[in-house]
C-alpha positions in Angstrom: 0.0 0.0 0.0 2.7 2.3 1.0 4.2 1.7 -2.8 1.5 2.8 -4.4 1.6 5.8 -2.3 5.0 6.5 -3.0 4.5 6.5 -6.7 1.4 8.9 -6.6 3.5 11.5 -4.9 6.2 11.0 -7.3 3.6 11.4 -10.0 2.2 14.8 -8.5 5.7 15.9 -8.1 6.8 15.3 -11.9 3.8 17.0 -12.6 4.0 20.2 -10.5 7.8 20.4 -11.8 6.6 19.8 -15.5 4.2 22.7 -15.1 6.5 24.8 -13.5 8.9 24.6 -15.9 6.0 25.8 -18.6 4.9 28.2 -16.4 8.3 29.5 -16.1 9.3 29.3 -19.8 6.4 31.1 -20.7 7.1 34.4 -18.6 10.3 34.5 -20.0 9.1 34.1 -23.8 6.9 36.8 -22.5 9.2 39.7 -21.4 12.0 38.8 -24.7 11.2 40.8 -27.1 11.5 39.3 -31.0 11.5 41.2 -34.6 13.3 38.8 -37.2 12.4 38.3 -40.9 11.3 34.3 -41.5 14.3 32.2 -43.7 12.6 29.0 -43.1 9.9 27.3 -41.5 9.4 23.3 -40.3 6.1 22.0 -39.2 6.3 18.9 -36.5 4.3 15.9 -36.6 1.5 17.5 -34.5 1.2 20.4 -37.4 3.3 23.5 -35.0 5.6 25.5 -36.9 8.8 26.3 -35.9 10.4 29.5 -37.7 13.7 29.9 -38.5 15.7 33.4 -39.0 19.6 33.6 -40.0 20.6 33.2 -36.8 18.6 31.2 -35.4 15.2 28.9 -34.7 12.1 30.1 -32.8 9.8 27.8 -31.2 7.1 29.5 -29.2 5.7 28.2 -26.2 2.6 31.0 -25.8 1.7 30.9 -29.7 0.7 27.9 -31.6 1.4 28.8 -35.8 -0.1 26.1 -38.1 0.4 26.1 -41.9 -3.5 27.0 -42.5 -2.2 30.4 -41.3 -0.5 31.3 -44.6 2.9 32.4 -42.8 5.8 32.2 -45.4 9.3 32.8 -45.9 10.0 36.5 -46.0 7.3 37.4 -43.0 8.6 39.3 -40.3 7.7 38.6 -37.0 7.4 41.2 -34.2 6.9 41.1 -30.5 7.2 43.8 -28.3 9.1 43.0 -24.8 6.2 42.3 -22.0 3.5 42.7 -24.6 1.0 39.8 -25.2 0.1 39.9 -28.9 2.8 39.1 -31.6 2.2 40.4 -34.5 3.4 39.0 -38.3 3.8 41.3 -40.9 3.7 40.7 -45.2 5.6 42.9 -47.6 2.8 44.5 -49.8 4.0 43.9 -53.8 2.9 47.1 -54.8 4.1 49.0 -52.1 7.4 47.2 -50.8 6.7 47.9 -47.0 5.7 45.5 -44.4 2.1 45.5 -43.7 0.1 44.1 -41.1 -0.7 40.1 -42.1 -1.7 38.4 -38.7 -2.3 39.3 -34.9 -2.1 36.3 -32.4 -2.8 36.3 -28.7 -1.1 33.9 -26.8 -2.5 30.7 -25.8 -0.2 29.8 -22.8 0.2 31.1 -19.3 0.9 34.7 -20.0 -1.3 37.1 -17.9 
């Protein structure tokens, strides 16, 4: 009886730790800010994109991105530190500037 104790506990710990560590990694997604212009993109098997710029990848824990979105090589995307929406952006063809393409609100523990 005692075992089966023992492994609950152990079970609510991993747990507790597991969501800490999201919860943790989430605030600090939240105060980074991020402006990059997208050189390649990956989907997983689960259909999340993961963007990549020239220096590095970006995998976001409080926004989900899915191909149905439309985001393509050559979007910028912009986050202002400690704000909650991220915002992608499109160069317009006629008018060479970035123009506003997507907002997204996060879907994590960001408050």
């Amino acid at each position: 009886m005692k075992k089966i104790g023992y492994f609950f506990v152990c079970f609510a710990l991993v747990v507790l730790f597991l969501y800490g560590l999201n919860f943790y990694n989430s605030k600090k997604e939240f105060r980074h800010e991020f402006n990059f212009v997208v050189t390649k993109i990956t989907e997983d098997g689960r259909g999340n994109l993961t963007f990549y710029s020239s220096e590095k990848n970006f995998y976001f824990i409080n926004y989900r991105f899915y191909k149905k979105e439309g985001i393509v090589i050559g979007d910028k995307i912009v986050k202002k530190k400690n704000s909650k929406n991220l915002y992608i952006y499109r160069i317009n063809p006629s008018t060479g500037k970035y123009e506003l393409f997507l907002k997204k609100e996060p879907n994590g523990n960001v408050r």
